[in-house]
LUMZAVEX-812696 format. One record per residue: residue in one letter; x, y, z of N, C-alpha, C, O in turn. Coordinates in steps of 0.2 Angstrom, whole numbers, plus 5000, padded with zeros to 4 digits. Layout:
aXYZXYZXYZXYZ/...
***
This chain:
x495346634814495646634807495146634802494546604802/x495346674796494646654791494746604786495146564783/x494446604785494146544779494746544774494746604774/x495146524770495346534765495246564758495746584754/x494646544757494246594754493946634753493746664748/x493846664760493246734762494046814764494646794761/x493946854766494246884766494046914775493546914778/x494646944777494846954785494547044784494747084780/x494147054788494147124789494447144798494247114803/x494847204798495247194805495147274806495347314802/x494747284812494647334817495547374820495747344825/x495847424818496347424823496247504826496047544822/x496347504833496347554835497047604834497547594837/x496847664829497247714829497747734833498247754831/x497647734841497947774844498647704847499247724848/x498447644847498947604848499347564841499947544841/x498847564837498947534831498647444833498747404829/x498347434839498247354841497747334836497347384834/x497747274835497147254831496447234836496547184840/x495947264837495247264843494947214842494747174846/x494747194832494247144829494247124826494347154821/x494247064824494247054818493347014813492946984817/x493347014808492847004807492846954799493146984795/x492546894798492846864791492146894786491546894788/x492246914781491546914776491046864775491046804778/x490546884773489846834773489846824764489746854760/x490046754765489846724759489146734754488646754756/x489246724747488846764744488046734748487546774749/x487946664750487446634754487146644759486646624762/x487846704762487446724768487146794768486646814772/x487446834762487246884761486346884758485846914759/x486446844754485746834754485346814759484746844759/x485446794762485146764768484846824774484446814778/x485446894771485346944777484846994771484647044774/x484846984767484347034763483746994764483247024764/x483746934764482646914763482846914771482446864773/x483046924775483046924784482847024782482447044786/x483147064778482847134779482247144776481847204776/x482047084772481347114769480747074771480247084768/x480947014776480347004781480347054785479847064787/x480847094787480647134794480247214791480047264795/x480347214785479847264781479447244781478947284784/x479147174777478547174777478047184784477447204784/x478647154790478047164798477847224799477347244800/x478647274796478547334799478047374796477647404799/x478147384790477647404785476847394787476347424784/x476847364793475947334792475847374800475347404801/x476347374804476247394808475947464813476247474818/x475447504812475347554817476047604817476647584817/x475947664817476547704816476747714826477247724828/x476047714830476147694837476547644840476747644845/x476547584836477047524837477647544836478147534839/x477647574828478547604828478847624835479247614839/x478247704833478747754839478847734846479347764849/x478447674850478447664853479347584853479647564858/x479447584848479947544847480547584846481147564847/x480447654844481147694841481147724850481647744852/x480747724853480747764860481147704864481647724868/x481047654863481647604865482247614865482547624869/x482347604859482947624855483347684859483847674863/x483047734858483347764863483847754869484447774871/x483247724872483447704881483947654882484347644886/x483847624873484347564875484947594875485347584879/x485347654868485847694869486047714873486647724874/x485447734876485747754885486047734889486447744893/x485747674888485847614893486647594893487047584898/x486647594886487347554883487847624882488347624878/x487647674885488147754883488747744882489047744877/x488947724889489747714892490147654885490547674880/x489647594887490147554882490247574873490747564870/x489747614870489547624864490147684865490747674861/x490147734868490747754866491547744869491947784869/x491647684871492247664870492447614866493047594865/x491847594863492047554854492047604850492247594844/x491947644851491847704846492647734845493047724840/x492747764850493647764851494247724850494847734849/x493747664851494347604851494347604845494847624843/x493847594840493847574833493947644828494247634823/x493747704831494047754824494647804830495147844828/x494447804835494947864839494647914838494947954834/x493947924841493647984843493847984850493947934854/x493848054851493948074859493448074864492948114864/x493648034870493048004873492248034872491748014869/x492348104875491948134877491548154871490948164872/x491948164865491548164858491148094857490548094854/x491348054860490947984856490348004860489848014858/x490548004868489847994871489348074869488748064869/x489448104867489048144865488748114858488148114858/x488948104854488648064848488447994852488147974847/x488347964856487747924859487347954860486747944858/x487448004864486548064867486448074859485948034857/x486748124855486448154848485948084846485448084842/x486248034849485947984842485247954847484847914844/x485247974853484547934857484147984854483747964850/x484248054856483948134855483648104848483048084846/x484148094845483748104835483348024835483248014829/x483147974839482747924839482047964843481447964841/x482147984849481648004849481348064846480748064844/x481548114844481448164840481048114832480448104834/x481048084827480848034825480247994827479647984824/x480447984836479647944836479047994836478447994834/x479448044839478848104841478448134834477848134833/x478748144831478648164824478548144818478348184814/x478748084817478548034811477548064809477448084804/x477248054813476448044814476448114810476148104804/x476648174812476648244808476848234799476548234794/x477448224802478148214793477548164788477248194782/x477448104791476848064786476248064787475848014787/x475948124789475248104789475148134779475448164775/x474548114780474248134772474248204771473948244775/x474448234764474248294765473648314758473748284752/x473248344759472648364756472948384748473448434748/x472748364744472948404738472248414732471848374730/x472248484731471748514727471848494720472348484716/x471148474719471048434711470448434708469948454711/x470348404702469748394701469248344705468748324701/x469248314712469148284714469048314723469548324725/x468548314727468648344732469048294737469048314743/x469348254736469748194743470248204740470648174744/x470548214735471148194733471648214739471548264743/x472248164738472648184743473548154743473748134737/x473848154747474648124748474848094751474848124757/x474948034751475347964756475947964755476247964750/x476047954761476947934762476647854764476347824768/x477047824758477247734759477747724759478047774756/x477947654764478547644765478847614759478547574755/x479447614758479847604750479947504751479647454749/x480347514755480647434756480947444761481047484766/x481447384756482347374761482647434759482547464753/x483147474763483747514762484147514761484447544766/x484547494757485547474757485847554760485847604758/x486047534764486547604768487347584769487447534772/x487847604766488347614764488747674768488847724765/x488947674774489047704780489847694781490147644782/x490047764782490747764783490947784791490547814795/x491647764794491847774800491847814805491947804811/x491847894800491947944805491647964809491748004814/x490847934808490547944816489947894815489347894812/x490447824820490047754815489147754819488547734817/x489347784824488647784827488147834823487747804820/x488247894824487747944820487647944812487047964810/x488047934809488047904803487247844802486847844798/x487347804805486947744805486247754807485747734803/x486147804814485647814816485247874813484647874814/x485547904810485047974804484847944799484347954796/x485247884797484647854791484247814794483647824792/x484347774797484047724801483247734806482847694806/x483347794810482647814813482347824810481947784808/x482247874806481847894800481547824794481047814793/x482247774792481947754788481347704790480847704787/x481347654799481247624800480447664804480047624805/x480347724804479747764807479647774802479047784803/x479647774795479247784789478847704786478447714782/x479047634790478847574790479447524785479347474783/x480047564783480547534778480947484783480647474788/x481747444783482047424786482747444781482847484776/x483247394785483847444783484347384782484447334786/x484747394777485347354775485847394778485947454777/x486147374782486847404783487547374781487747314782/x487747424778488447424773488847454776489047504772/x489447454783489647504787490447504783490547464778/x490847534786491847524785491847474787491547454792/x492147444784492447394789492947404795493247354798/x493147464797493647464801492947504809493247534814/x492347494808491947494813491347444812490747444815/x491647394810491247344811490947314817490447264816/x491047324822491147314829490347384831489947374836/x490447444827489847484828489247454824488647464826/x489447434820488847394817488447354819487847354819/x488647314822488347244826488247274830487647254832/x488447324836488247344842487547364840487047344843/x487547414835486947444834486447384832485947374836/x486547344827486147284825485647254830485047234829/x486047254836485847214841485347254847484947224850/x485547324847485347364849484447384845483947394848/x484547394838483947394837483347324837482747324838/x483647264836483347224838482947214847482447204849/x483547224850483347224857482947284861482947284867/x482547354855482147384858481447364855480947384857/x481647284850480747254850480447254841479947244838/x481247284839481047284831481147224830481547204833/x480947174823480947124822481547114820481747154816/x482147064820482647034819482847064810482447044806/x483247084808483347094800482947174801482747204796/x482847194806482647284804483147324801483147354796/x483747304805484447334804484747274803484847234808/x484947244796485247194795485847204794485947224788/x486747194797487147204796487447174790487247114790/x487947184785488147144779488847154781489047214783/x489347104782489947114783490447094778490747034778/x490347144772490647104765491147184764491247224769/x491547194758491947234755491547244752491047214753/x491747304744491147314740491047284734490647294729/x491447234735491347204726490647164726490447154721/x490147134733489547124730488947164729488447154726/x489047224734488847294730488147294724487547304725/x488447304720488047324713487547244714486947254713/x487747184715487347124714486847144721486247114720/x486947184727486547194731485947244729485447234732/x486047294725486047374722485347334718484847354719/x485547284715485147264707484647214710484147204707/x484647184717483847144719483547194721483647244724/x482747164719482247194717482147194724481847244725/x482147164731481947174734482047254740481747274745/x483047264736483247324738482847374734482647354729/x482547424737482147454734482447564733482247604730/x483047544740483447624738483947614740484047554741/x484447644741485147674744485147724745484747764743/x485647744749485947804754486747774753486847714751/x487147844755487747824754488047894757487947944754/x488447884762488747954763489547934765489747894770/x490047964760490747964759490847994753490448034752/x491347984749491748014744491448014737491147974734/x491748074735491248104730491248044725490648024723/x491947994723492247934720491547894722491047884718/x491547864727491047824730490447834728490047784726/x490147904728489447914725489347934718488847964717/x489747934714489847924709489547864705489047874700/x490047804708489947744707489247694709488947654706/x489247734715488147714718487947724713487647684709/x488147794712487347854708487347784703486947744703/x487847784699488047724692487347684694486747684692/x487847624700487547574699486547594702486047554700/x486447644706485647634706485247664701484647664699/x485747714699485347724693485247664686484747674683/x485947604686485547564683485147554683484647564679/x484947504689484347464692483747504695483247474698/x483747594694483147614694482947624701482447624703/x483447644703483247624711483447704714483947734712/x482847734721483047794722483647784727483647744731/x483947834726484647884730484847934735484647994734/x485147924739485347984744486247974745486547934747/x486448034742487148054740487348094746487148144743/x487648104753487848154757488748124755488948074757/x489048184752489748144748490148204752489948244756/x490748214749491248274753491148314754490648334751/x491448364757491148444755492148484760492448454764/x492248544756492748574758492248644758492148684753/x491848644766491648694769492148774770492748784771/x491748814768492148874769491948894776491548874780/x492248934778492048964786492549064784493149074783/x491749104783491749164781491749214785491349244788/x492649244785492649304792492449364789492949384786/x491949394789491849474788492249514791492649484794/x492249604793492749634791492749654799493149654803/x491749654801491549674806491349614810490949624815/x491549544809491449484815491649504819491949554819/x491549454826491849464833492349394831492249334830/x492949424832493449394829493749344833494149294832/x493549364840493649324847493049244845493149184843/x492749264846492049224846492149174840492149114841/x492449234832492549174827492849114826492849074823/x493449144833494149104834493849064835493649014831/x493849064841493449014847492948954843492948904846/x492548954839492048924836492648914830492948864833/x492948934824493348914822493748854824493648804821/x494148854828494748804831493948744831494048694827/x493548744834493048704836492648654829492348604829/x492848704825492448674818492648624814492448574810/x493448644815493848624810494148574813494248524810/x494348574821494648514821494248454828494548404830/x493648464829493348444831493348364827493248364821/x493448304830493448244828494048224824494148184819/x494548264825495348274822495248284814495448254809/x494748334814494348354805494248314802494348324796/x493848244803493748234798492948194801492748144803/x492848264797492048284797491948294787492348324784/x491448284785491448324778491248384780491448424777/x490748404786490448454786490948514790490848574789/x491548484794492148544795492348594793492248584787/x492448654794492848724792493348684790493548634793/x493548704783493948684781494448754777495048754776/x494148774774494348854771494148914774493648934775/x494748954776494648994782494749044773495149044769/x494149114775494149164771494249214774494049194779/x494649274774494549314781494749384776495149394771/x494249404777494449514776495049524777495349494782/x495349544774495949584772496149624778496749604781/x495849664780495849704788496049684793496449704797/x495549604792495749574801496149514799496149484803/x496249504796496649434793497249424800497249384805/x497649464798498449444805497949434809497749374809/x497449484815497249474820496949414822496949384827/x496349404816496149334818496649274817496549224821/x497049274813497449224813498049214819498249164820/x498049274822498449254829498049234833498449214837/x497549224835496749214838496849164838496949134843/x496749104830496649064830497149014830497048964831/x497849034828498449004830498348984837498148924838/x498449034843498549034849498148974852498348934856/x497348964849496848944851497048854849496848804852/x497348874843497648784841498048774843497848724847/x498548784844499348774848499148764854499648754857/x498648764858498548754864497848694867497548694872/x498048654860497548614861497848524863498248484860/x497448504869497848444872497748394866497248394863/x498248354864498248304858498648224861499248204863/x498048214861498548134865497948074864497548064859/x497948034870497747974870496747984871496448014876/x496347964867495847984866495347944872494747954873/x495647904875495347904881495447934888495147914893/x495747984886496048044893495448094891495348104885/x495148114896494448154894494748224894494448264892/x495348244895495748294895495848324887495848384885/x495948274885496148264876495648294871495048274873/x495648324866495248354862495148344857494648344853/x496148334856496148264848496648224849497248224851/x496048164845496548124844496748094841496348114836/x497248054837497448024832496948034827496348044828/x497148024821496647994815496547924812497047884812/x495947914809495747844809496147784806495947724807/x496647804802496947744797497447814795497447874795/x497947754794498747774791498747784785499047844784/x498447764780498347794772497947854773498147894768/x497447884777497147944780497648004781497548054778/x498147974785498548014788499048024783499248084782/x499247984779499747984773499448054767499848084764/x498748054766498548094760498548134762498948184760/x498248144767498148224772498948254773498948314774/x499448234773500248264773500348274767500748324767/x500148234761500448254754500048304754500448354753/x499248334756499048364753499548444756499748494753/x499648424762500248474766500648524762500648584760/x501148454761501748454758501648484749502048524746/x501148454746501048494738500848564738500948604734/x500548574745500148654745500848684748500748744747/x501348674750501748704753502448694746502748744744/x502448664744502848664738502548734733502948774730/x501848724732501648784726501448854731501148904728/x501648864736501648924740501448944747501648984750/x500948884749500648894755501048904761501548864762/x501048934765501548914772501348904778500848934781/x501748864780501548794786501548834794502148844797/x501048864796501148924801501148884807501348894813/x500848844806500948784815501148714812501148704806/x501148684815501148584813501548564806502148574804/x501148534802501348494796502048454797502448464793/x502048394804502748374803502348304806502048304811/x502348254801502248184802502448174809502948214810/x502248134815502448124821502748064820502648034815/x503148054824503647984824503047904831502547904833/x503547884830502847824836502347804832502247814826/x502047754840501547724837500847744836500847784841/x500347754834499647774833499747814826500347814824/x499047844823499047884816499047964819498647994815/x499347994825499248074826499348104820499648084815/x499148154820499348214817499148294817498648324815/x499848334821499548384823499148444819499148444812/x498648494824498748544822499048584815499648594814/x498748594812499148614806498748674803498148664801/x499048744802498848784799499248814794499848824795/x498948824788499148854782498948914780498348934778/x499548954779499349024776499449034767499748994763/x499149104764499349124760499149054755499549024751/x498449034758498448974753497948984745497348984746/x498248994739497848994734497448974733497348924737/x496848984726496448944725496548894723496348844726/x496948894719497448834714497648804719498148814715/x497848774723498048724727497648664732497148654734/x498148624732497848554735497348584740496748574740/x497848634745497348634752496748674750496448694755/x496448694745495748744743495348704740494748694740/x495848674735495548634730495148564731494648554727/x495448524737495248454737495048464745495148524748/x494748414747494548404756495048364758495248324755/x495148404763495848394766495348364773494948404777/x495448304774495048264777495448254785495748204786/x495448304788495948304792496148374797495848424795/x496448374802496648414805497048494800497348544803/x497148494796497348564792496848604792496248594792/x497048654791496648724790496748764785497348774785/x496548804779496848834776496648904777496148924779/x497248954776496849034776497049054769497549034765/x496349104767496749134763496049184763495449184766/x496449254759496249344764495749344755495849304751/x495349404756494949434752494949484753494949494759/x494749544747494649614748494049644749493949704752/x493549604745492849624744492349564745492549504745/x491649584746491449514745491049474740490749424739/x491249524735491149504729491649434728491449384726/x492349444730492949414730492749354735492749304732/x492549354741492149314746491849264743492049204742/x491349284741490849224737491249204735491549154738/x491549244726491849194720492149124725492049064724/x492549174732492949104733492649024738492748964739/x492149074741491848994743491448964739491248914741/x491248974734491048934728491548904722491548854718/x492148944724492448914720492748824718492748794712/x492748804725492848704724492148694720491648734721/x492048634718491548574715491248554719490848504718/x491348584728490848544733490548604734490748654732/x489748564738489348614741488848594746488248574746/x489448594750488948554757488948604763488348614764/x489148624766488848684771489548754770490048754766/x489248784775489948844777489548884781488948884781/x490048944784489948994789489949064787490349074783/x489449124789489649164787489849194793489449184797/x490249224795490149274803490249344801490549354796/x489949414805489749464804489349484809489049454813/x489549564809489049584818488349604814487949644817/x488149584805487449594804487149544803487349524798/x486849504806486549454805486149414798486249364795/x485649484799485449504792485549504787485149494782/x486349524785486749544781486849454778486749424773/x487149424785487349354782486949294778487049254774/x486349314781485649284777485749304771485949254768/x485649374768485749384763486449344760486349294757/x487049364760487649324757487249274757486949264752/x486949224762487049144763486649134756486749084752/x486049184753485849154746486249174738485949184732/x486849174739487349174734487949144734488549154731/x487649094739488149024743487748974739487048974738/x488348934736488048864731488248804735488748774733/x487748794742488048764745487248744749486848784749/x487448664753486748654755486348664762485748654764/x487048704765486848734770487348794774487948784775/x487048834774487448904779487348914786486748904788/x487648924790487548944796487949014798488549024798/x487549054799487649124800487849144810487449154814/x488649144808488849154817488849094820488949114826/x488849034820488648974822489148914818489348914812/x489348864821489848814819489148764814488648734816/x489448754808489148704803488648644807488448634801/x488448604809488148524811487448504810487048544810/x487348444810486848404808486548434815486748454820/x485848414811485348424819484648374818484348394812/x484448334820483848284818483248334816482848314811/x483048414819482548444817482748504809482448554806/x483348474806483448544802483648464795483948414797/x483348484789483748464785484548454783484848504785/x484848404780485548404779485748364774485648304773/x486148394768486348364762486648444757486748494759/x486848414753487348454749487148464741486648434738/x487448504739487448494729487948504727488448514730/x487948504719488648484718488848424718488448374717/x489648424719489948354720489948354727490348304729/x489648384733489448364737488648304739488348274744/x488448314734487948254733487248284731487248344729/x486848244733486048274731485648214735485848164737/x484948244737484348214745484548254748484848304747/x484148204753484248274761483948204768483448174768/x484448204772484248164776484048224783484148284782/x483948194787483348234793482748264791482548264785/x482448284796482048334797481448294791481548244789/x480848324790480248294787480448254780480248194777/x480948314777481548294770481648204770481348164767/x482148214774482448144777482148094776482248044772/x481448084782481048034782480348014775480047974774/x480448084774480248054764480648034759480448024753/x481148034762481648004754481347964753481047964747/x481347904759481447844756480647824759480647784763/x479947864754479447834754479247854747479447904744/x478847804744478347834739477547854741477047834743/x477947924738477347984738476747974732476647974726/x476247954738475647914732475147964731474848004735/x475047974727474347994723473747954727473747894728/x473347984730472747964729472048004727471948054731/x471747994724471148024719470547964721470647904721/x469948004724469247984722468948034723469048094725/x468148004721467748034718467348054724466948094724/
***
C-alpha cells in the first residue's frame, strides 16, 4: 500500500488488463537523494580513462544478454510488445552498447582546429548529470540510445521513465550498475512530473533529453530553456511512406505492413501516411490489405503473434476517435476500425482510404495500428503532401531509381529518408527530427556530442 501521501504508480499489462507492479513515488527527499547519488557517479566517471568506460559499456552488453529472456518478458508484460519484438530490442540495445564502447575513442577524440595559433584544437567534455524523460513504447531502447552514449562520453543519467514501465527501469538501473559502473550512473526517479521543472532548475542537472509528444517538449524546451540548460527533443512524427508510380509494389507492401504496424504502430517513427501514384494506387492497396488481414493478432506471448494489443486504454480510446472523426469527414474504413469487446487494449488492423489532408488521420499521429491512404498525381503533389503535417521525423520514398529518391529525399522537410528500406534507428546512423517533430540528434558521433561541451582549446 502507499503512503497516504505519496502517490501509487501501477504497471498493468495490456493484454490481460492484470496489475504486474506497483511502484509508490519518492518523496521530494528521496529524489534529492537520487540526483547528488547521479552526480557523484559523474564526478568518478568523468575522471575515469575512456578504456575504463568502454570496458564497462562492454559489460553492459553481456549483462543484456545474460538477462535477454527475462528483459523481454517484462517488456511485454509491461507495455504488450510481441515476444519476439522485445527480444530483438534486447540484442538492438547490447549491439548499440558495444557499438559505443568501440567507438566513443574515435567520436571524442580532439579534433585539430586551424587558427592563429598552431595547437589549437576541440574537446569533447563531459557535461554532467542527464535528466532523460523516457516514454514506454520501447522502455528498453529508448533508455539505452541515450544512456551508452551519454555515459562513454564520462556524463551519468537521471532517468525519468512512464510510469507504466517502471519495472524496465529499475531492470536496467541495476543492470548498468552490475556491469561495474558506479551506483547513481543510471539513477532511477520514480516520481510523476509535477517535480520536473524543480529537477530541470538544479544546477547540478546539467541537460535533458526527452523523447514523447510534441505537448511534452514543448513544455521541457520551456522549462530548460528557463534554467539554460541544453536539449534533446525526439517528439512525434506522422511519417509518410512514398509509393512512386515505378516501385516494386510487392516489396513495398511487404516492408509497408511491416512499418506501420510493427509494435501495434506505436512507433513515432512508423508509416504512417501511405502516398501512392494514381496508377498503382487499387493494386498496392490490395497488396497491402491482403498483407494486413492476414496478420496473427493475439496474446503477445505466442511467438506466432505479430501484434499485440496496445499499451493503455486511453491510447486505444484516441486512436478510435481519430478513426471514427476521419471516417465521419470522408475517409473509409477498408479493413478494421471496430473497438474489440473483452479484456486487454487490442485493436485491429485498420486501413483507411480516400484520406484527405484536412483530416485527423493525415493531420495528427495516429499513435497506433491505423494506416491512412491517400493517391497523388504528380510528384510535385507528393512532396506538397508529405510535408504537408507540422512533423518532421522520417519517411520512405520507394521507386525502381534509386537515385531518383535521393534526390526527392532533399525536398523532404524531414529528419530522415529512407529510400526502398523501412524507416529505424540504428546506433551507426544519426536520428532525430525538425519541426514539431523535435530538434538534436541522438546516435552516431551526433548523439554522443550533445551532451558534451565542445571546448576551445588555444596555445601558443
Amino acid at each position: 500500500m502507499a503512503s497516504a501521501d505519496r502517490e501509487l504508480f501501477q504497471s498493468v499489462d495490456p493484454a490481460t488488463e492484470e496489475v504486474v507492479g506497483e511502484y509508490e513515488a519518492m518523496s521530494a527527499v528521496e529524489v534529492a537523494e537520487v540526483i547528488a547519488l547521479a552526480h557523484s557517479a559523474f564526478e568518478h566517471n568523468s575522471r575515469q580513462p575512456l578504456s575504463w568506460r568502454s570496458e564497462r559499456m562492454l559489460a553492459l552488453a553481456e549483462g543484456l544478454r545474460r538477462n535477454a529472456e527475462d528483459l523481454a518478458q517484462l517488456v511485454t508484460k509491461e507495455m504488450g510488445k510481441p515476444i519476439g519484438e522485445a527480444r530483438a530490442e534486447v540484442e538492438k540495445c547490447a549491439i548499440s552498447c558495444q557499438f559505443f564502447a568501440h567507438q566513443a575513442e574515435q567520436f571524442l577524440a580532439d579534433q585539430p582546429m586551424p587558427s592563429d595559433s598552431p595547437r589549437s584544437f576541440v574537446a569533447f567534455r563531459p557535461l554532467g548529470v542527464v535528466l532523460a524523460i523516457m516514454p514506454w513504447n520501447f522502455p528498453l531502447w529508448q533508455v539505452i540510445r541515450f544512456v551508452a552514449p551519454a555515459l562513454m562520453a564520462g556524463n551519468s543519467g537521471l532517468l525519468k521513465h512512464s510510469p507504466t514501465t517502471f519495472g524496465c527501469a529499475k531492470a536496467l538501473e541495476l543492470l548498468v550498475e552490475g556491469a561495474g559502473f558506479p551506483r547513481g550512473s543510471l539513477a532511477c526517479l520514480i516520481i510523476g512530473t509535477d517535480p520536473i521543472p524543480e529537477i530541470i532548475a538544479d544546477e547540478r542537472v546539467r541537460a535533458v533529453t526527452l523523447t514523447g509528444s510534441d505537448r511534452a517538449g514543448s513544455r521541457v524546451a520551456e522549462m530548460a530553456g528557463k534554467a539554460l540548460k541544453k536539449s534533446v527533443l525526439e517528439l512525434g512524427g506522422s511519417d509518410f511512406f512514398l509509393v512512386l508510380g515505378d516501385a516494386d509494389l510487392a516489396q513495398a507492401a511487404d516492408i509497408g505492413v511491416r512499418a506501420r504496424f510493427q509494435n501495434a504502430g506505436q512507433s513515432c517513427i512508423a508509416a504512417k501516411r501511405f502516398l501512392v501514384a494514381e496508377e498503382v494506387a487499387d493494386e498496392y492497396f490490395d497488396r497491402f490489405r491482403t498483407l494486413a488481414a492476414s496478420m496473427v493478432v493475439g496474446d503477445p506471448r505466442d511467438p506466432s503473434v505479430r501484434m499485440g494489443p496496445m499499451a493503455r486504454r486511453d491510447l486505444r480510446d484516441k486512436l478510435h476517435d481519430q478513426v471514427l472523426r476521419s471516417k465521419a469527414e470522408g475517409a473509409v474504413v477498408a479493413l478494421g476500425g471496430i473497438r474489440p469487446e473483452g479484456p486487454g487494449f487490442f485493436y485491429p488492423a485498420t486501413l483507411l482510404r480516400s484520406v484527405a489532408p484536412s483530416m485527423p488521420a493525415f493531420l495528427e499521429e495516429t499513435f497506433g495500428p491505423v494506416a491512412s491512404f491517400t493517391t497523388f498525381a504528380t510528384e510535385e503533389e507528393a512532396i506538397r503532401l508529405a510535408n504537408h503535417p507540422s512533423y518532421g521525423l522520417g519517411g520512405n520514398i520507394w521507386t525502381a531509381d534509386p537515385e531518383h529518391g535521393v534526390a526527392l529525399a532533399g525536398l523532404l522537410d524531414t529528419g530522415g529518408v529512407f529510400v526502398n528500406g523501412m524507416t529505424h534507428s540504428d546506433a551507426r546512423i544519426p536520428f532525430g527530427g525538425v519541426r514539431q517533430s523535435g530538434f538534436g540528434r541522438e546516435l552516431a558521433s551526433f548523439g554522443i556530442q550533445e551532451f558534451t561541451n565542445v571546448q576551445t582549446v588555444w596555445r601558443p
